[in-house]
Structure formats: C-alpha cells, structure tokens
N, C-alpha and C positions, 0 to 999 in steps of 0.2 A: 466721128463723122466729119470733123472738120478736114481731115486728111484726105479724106473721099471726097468731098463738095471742092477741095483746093487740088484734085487729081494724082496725090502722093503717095496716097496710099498702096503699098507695093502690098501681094496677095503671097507671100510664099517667100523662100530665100534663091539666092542664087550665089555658085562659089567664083564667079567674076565679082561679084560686090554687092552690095544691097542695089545700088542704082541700075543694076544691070535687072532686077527681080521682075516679074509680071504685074502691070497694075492690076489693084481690084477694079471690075467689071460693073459688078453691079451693088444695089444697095443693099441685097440678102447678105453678099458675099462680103462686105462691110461688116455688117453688124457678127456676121461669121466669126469674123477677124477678129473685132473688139471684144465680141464674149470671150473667145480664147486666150486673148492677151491679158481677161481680167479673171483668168480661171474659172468663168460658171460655164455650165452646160445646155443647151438650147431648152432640154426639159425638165432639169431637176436645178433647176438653178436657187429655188429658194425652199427646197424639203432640204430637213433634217434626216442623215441617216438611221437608220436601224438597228437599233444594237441588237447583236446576233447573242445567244443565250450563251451562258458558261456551259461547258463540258458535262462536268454532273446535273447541270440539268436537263441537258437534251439528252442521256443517257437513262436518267432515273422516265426520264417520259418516253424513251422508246422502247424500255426493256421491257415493257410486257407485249410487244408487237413478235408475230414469227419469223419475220425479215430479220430481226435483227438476233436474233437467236442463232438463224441461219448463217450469217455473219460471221458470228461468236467463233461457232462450231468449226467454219471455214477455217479462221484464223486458226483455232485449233491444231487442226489436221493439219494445217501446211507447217506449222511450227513441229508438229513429229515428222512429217518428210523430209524440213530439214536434220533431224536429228537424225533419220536413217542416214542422210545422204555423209553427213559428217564422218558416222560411224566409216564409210567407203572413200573418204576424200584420201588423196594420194600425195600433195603436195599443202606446206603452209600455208600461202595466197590464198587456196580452197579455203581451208580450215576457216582461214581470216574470215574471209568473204561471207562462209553460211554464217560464224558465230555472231556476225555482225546481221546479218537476217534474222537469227534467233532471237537477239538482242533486240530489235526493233518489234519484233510480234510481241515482244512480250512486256516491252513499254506500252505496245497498245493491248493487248489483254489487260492489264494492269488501270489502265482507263477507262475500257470496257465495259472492267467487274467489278 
C-alpha cells in the first residue's frame, strides 16, 4: 500500500522497462496487485485444500453405479476395435500407434477392475 499512497505502484509490465508500465489507478486494483505478488487468492486465500480420494477408492465407490459399468464396457469395446483395426493396419507407424492405444485402455481397465 505504501507504493500506492507514494504513486509507484506500476499495475502490470511493460517491455520498454518497468518505468515505462501503467500505474495502479485505484485502491481495489492495489490490493489486486499485493495479493498476487503474495500468491493468495481474493477468495480462497485462507481455506485448506481438499484432498481428492485415491483411485481404489473412488473406484470401489462407484462400481456399483450403472454409469460406470457403462464406462467399463465402453472402454471395453473400443479396446476390441482396436484389435480389429490392428488385425487390417498396413504400415508399422499404424501398428505402433493402435498398440500403443491398446496399451493405454488396458492400464486403465486394469484400474478400473
């Protein structure tokens, strides 16, 4: 605040030099600055975040849901599409590319189930 009240306070950058930058205007647009320069946020500046669940247990709690069945299944089927599609690939690159698709569905199957 003392940069604001002393007129210094520049609000932004500029690539002629810091001197060259826009001053801050007003005293919202201050305090703007200051929270940014001290890393909090206007609204969450003193909550604790949220620890988001592990894997197997947001898994064992949705698995009896039909969305996620649905899912499953999806993932499924697109892992044999790729399989047909392999079966008809023409060039290595292809090859690479699905087994590397198949590869991945079935890290996350493997998560999944």
């Amino acid at each position: 605040m003392g940069e604001y009240k002393a007129g210094t306070l520049h609000a932004g950058r500029n690539p002629k030099g810091p001197k060259k930058a826009p001053l801050a205007r007003s005293r919202k647009q201050a305090i703007a600055i200051a929270m940014s320069e001290a890393g909090m946020s206007k609204n969450a500046s003193n909550m604790t975040p949220i620890p988001k669940p592990e894997i197997d247990i947001a898994v064992e709690t949705l698995s009896d849901r039909d969305e996620f069945k649905v899912i499953v299944q999806f993932i499924r089927d697109e892992r044999e599409k790729f399989f047909g599609d392999l079966r008809q690939a023409e060039s290595s690159n292809d090859v690479m590319k699905i087994a590397g698709s198949v590869a991945a569905l079935d890290e996350l199957l493997s998560v999944l189930s």
